[in-house]
C-alpha positions as CSV (number, residue, x, y, z in Angstrom):
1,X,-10.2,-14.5,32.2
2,X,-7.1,-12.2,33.0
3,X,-5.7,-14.7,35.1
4,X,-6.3,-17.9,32.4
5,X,-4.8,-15.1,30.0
6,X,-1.3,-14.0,31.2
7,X,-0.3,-17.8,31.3
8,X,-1.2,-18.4,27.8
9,X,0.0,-14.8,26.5
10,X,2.2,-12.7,27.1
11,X,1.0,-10.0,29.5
12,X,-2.8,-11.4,28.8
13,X,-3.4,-9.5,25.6
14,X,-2.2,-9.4,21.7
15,X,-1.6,-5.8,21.6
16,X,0.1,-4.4,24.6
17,X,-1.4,-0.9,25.2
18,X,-4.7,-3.5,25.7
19,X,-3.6,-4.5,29.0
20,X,-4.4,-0.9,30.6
21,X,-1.0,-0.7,32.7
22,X,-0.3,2.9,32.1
23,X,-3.6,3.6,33.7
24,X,-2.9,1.3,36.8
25,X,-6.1,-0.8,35.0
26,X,-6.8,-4.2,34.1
27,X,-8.2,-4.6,30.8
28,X,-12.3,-5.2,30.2
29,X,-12.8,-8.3,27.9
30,X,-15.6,-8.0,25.1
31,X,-18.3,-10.2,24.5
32,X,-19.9,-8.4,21.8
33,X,-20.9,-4.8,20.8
34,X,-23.3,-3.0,18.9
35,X,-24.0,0.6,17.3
36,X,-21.9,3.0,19.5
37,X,-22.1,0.3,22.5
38,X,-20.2,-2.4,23.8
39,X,-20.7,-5.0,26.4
40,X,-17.9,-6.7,28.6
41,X,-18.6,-10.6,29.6
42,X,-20.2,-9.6,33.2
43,X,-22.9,-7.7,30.9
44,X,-21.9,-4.1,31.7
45,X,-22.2,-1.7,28.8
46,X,-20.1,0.9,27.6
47,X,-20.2,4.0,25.3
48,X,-17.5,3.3,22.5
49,X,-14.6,5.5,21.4
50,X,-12.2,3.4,20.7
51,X,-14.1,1.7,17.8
52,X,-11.5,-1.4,17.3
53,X,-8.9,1.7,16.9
54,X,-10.4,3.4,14.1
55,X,-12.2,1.4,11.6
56,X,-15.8,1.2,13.0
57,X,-16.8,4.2,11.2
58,X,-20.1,2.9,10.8
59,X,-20.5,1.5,14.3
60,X,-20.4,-2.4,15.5
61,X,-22.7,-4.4,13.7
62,X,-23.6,-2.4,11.1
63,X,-26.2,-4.2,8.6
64,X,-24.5,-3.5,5.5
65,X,-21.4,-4.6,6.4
66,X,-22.4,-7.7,7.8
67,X,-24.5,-8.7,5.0
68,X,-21.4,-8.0,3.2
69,X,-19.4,-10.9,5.2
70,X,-21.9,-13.4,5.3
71,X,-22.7,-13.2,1.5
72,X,-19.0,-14.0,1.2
73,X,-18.7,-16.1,3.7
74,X,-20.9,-18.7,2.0
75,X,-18.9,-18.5,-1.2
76,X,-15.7,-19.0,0.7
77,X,-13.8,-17.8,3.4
78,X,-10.3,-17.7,1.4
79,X,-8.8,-18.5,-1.8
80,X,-4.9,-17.5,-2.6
81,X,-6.2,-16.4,-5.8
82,X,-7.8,-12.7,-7.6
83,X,-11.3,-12.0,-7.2
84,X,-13.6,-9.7,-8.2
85,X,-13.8,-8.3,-5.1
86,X,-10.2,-7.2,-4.7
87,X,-10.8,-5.5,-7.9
88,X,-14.4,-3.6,-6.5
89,X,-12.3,-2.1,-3.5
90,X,-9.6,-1.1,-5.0
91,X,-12.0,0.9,-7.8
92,X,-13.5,2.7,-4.8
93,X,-10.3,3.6,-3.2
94,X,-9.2,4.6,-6.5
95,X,-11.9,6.8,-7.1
96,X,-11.9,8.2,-3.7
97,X,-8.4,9.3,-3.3
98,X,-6.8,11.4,-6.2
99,X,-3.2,10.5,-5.6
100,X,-3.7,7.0,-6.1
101,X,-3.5,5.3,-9.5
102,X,-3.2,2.3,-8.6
103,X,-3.3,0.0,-5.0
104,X,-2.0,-3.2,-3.5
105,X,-3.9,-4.6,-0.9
106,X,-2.1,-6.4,2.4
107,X,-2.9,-7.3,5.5
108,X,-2.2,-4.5,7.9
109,X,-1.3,-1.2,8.4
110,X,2.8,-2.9,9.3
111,X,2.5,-4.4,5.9
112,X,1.6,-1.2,4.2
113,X,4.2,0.9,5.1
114,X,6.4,-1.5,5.3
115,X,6.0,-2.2,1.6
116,X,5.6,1.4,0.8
117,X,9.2,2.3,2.1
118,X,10.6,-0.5,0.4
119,X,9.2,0.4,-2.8
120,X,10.6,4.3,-2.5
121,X,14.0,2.8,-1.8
122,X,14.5,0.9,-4.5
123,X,13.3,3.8,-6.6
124,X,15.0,5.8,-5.0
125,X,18.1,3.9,-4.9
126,X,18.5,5.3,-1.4
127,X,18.8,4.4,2.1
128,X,17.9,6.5,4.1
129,X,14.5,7.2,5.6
130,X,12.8,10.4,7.2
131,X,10.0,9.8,10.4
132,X,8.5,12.3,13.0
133,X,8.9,12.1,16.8
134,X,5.7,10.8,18.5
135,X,4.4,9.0,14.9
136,X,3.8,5.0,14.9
137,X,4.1,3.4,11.3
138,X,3.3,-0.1,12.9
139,X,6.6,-2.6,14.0
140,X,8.6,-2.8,11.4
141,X,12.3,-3.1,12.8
142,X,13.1,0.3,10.9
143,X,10.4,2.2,12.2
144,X,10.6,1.9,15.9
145,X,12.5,5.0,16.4
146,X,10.9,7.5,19.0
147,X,7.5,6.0,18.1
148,X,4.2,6.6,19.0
149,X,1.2,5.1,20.4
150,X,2.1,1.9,22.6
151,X,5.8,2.5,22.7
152,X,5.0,5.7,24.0
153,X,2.0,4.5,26.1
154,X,4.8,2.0,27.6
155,X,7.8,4.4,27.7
156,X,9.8,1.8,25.7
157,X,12.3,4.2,23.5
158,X,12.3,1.9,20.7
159,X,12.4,-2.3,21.0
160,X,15.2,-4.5,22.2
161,X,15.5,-6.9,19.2
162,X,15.9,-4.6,16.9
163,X,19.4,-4.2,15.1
164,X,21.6,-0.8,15.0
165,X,21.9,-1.6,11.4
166,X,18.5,-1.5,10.5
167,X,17.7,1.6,12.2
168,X,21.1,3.8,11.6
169,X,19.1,4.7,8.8
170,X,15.9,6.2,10.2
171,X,15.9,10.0,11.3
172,X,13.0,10.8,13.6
173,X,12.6,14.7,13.7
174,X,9.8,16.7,15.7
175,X,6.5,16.5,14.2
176,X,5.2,20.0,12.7
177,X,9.3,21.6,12.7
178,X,9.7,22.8,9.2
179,X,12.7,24.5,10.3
180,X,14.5,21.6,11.8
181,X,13.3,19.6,8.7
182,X,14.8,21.8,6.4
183,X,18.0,21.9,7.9
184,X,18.2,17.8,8.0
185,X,17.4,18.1,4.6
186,X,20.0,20.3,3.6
187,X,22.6,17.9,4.7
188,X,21.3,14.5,3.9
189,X,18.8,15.0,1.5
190,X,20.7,13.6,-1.1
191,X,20.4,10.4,0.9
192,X,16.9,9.9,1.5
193,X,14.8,7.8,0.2
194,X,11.1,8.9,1.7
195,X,9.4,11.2,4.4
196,X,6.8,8.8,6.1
197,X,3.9,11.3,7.9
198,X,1.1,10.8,9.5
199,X,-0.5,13.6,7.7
200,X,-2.6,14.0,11.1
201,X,-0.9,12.7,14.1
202,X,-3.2,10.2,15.6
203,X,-0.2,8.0,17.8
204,X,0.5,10.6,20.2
205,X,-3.1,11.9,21.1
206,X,-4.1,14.0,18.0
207,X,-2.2,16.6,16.8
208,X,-3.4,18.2,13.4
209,X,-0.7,19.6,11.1
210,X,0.4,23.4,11.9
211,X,0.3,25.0,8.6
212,X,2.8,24.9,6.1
213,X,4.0,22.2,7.5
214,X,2.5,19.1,4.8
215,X,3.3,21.6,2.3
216,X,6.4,21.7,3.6
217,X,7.5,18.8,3.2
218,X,6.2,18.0,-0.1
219,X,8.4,21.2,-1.7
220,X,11.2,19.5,0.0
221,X,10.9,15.6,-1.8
222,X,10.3,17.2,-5.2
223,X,13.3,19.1,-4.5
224,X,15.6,16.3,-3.1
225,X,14.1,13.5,-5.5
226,X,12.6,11.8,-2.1
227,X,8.8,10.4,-2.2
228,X,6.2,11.7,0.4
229,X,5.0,8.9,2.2
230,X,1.3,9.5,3.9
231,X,0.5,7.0,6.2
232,X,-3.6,7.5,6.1
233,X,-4.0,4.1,8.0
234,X,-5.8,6.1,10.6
235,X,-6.8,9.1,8.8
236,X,-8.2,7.4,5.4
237,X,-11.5,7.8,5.0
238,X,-11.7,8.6,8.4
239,X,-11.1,12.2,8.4
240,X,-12.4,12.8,4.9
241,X,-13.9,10.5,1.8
242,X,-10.2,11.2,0.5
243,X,-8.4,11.1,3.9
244,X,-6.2,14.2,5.1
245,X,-4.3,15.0,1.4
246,X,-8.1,15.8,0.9
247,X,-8.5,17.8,3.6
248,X,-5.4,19.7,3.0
249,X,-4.6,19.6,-0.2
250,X,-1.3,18.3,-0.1
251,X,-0.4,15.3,-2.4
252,X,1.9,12.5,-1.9
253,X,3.6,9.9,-4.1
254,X,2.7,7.2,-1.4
255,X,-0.3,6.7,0.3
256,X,-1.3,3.5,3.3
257,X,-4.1,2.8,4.1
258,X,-5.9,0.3,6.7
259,X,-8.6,-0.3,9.5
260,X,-11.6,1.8,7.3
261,X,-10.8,0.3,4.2
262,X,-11.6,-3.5,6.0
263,X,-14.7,-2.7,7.4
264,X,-13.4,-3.9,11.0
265,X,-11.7,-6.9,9.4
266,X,-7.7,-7.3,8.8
267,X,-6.4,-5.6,6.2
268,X,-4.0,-2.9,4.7
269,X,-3.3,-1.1,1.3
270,X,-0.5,0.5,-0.1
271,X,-0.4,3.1,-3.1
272,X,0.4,6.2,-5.3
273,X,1.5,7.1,-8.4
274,X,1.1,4.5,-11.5
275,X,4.6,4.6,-13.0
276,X,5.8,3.9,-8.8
277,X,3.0,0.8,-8.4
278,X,4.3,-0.9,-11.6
279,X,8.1,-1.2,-9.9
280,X,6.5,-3.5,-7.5
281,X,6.2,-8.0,-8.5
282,X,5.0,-9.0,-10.3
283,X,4.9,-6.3,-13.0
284,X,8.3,-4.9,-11.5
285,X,11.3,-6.1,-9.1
286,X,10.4,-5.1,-6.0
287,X,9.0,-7.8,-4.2
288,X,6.0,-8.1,-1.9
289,X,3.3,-10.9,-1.2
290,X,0.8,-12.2,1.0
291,X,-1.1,-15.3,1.2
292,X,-4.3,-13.7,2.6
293,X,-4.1,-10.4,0.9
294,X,-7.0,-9.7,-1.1
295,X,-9.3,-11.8,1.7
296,X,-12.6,-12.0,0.4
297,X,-14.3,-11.5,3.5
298,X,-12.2,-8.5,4.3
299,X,-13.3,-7.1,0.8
300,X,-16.5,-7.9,1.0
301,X,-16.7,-5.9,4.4
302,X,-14.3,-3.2,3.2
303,X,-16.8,-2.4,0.0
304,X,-19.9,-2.5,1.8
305,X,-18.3,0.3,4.2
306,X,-17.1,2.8,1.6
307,X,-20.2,2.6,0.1
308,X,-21.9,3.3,3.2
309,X,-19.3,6.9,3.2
310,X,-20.3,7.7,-0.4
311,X,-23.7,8.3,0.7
312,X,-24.8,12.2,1.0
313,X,-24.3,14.4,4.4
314,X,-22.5,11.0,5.6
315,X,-19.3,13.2,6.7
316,X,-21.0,16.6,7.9
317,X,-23.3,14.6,10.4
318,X,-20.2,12.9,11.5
319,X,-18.6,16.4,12.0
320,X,-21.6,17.6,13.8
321,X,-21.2,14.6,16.6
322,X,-17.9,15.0,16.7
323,X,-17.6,18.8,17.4
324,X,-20.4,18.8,20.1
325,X,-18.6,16.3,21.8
326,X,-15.1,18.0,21.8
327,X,-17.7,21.3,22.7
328,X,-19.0,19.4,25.8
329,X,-15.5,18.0,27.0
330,X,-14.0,21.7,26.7
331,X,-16.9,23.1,28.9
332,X,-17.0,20.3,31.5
333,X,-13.6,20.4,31.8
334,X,-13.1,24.1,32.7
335,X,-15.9,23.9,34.9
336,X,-14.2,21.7,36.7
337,X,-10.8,24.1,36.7
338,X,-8.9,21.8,35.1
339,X,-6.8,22.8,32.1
340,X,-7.1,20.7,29.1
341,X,-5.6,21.0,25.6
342,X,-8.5,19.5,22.7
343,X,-8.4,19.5,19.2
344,X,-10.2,17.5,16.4
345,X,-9.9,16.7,12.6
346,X,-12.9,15.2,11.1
347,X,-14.3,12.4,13.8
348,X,-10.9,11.9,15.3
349,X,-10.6,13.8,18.7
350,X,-7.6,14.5,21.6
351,X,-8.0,15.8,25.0
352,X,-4.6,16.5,26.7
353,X,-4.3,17.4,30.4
354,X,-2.1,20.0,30.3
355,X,-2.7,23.9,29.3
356,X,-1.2,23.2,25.6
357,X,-0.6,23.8,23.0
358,X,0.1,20.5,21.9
359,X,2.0,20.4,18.1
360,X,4.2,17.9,18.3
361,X,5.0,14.4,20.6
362,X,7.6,16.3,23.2
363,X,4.7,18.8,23.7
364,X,2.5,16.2,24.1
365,X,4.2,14.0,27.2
366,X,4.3,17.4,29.2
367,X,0.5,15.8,29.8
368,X,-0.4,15.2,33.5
369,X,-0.7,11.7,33.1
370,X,-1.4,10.4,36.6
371,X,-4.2,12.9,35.9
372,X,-5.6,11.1,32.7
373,X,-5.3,7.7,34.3
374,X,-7.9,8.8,36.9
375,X,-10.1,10.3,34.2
376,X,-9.8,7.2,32.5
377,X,-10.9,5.0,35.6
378,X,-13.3,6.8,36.5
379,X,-14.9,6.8,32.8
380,X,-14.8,3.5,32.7
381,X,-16.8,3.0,36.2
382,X,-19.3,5.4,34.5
383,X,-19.9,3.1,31.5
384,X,-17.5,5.4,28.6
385,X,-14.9,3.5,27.0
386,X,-11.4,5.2,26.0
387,X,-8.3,4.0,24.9
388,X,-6.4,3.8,27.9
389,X,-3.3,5.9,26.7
390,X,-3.4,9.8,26.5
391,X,-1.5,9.1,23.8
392,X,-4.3,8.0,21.6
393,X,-7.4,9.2,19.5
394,X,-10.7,9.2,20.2
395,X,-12.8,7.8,17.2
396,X,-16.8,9.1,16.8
397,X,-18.8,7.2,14.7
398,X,-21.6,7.7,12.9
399,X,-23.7,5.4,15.7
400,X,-23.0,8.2,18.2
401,X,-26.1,10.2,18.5
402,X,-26.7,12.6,20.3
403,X,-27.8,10.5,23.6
404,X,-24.9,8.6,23.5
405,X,-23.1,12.4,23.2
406,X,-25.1,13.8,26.1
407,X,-24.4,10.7,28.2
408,X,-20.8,11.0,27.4
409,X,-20.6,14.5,28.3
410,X,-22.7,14.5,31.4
411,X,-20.2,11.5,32.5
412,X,-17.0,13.6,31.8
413,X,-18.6,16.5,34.1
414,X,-19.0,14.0,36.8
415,X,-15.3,12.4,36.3
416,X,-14.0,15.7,36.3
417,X,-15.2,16.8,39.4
418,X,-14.1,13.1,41.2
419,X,-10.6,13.8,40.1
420,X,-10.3,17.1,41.3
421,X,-11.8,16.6,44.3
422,X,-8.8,14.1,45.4
């Protein structure tokens, strides 16, 4: 399939960190997948913890969710027009997250915060945008500077493609560095238009917020007139029912959302403050559209899901997994005398191989990553599935139980002590 692949597409895959170069792998193609599990097309099964990147909260396949499609899917699978169902999702998201008055829905997580930084220039009036080292806002020309996640996974510094003009008014600073944020304020916060954050890290490994540093920099847009931008594609309803502002308290102007909010299915959302939403078409000038935003199918999977997160205990037995897996990695790992640095926020985890700490994307590339690449191999041969970059998450889902846990544990053990005998 590799082979048929890389002559249709280019390097075999539609997403790049897919292709499992940094790891010296090929990639696994996916017949289907259920629960916590998937299975490639020579049958073999695999522990999940990549969960299609984030949104399989609820695990592959999960009954509510795919009720949700087919209902919808015999209604129709598109329109280019409102529905009620745009309107259901957005009243949950509403509801769920106190900083948002009202949403747009779009397509992707690119399409979000794209849209969201467009909208805090013009009311801004400003150019200039603020990004941290090490954080991936999807490919918009502007936000390629000293990304994240695949960029960093393929040590590309930025894109060719992309003109000076557009990004000569990005500033990337180090993630979690109030001090160098303040002083960059100083001088050009007259000038900026936003700070886009991911409010936890999740495109360079994970790296939780020190603290201070969220509140940080919401002092410093209220006093510079800029908007706080939280890219919560990751972390929304992921981390917390009402994503990482939740979980620390922090509030932005701007919020984007994705992957959860779809159920699995293509899809992205942007929003914040009521008298910000209202600048955008076509109640305002700022213009933004979509032909398949609103998808019915991908509202119809996104509602079943966040119902499925309203339900009680949902998130603490999701925190439960999720710390006894971190637990087990931490022990197997210095059993094997090998120095890793692990943290977690909610059911998104990071496992470094290097003795930490990590708090920001400079920190994290001092990882041994020769080292990772041979965890990750040998993972894989044992039937766990990672993303095959240290510099991305792990996602647990609520299919994890504890088998899948203890098998995932016992495999690491094993891997570890492969690797460091070598």
């Amino acid at each position: 399939m590799l082979a048929k692949a890389v002559g249709l597409i280019p390097g075999g895959v539609n997403s790049p960190v897919r292709a499992c170069r940094s790891v010296g792998a090929e990639p696994v193609f996916i017949a289907r997948a259920q629960g916590c599990h998937l299975w490639d097309v020579d049958g073999v099964r695999y522990i999940d913890y990549i969960g299609s990147w984030g949104p399989m909260i609820l695990g592959h396949g999960h009954r509510a969710v795919t009720d949700a499609i087919r209902t919808a899917l015999e209604k129709g699978i598109s329109f280019g027009a409102p529905t009620e169902l745009e309107i259901e999702l957005a009243e949950l998201i509403v509801e769920a997250v106190d900083s948002v008055e009202m949403v747009r829905m779009v397509n992707s997580g690119t399409e979000a915060t794209m849209s969201a930084i467009r909208l805090a220039r013009a009311a801004t009036g400003r150019d200039m945008i603020i990004k941290f080292d090490g954080c991936y806002h999807g490919h918009a020309d502007s936000l390629l500077v000293d990304a994240g996640s695949g960029v960093a996974t393929l040590a590309i510094p930025g894109s060719p493609g992309v003109p000076e003009d557009f990004v000569k008014h990005t500033l990337s600073l180090p993630y979690n560095d109030v001090e160098t944020l303040e002083t960059t304020m100083r001088r050009h916060g007259g000038k900026a238009a936003c700070i886009i954050v991911e409010p936890v890290a999740g495109n360079m490994g994970l790296v939780p917020p020190r603290q201070g540093f969220l509140n940080s920099l919401r002092s410093l847009c209220d006093r510079y007139g800029a908007i706080l931008i939280f890219d919560e594609v990751m972390t929304g309803f992921r981390v917390a029912r009402g994503g990482a502002q939740a979980v620390y308290g922090v509030v932005p102007d701007l919020s984007c959302f994705g992957k959860i909010i779809g159920g699995g299915l293509p899809v992205g959302a942007y929003g914040g403050r009521r008298d910000l939403m209202e600048q955008v078409a076509p109640r305002g000038p700022v213009y933004q559209a979509g032909t398949l935003s609103g998808n019915p199918l991908a509202m119809a999977a996104g509602i079943a899901t966040l119902k499925e997160l309203s339900r009680p205990g949902f998130y603490e037995g999701l925190e439960k997994q999720s710390q006894k897996l971190l637990d087990g990695l931490q022990t197997v790992a210095e059993k094997a005398g090998i120095q890793v640095w692990a943290d977690r926020v909610g059911s998104m985890l990071g496992m470094y191989f290097t003795a930490g700490p990590v708090y920001d994307f400079s920190d994290a590339k001092k990882s041994d990553l020769d080292m990772f690449a041979r965890y990750y191999k040998a993972m894989r041969q044992k039937g766990i599935y990672l993303a095959p970059s240290q510099f991305e998450a792990l996602f647990v889902s609520a299919a994890h139980d504890d088998d899948a846990i203890d098998k995932t544990i016992e495999a690491a053990g094993r891997a570890m002590a492969e690797i460091t005998a070598r």
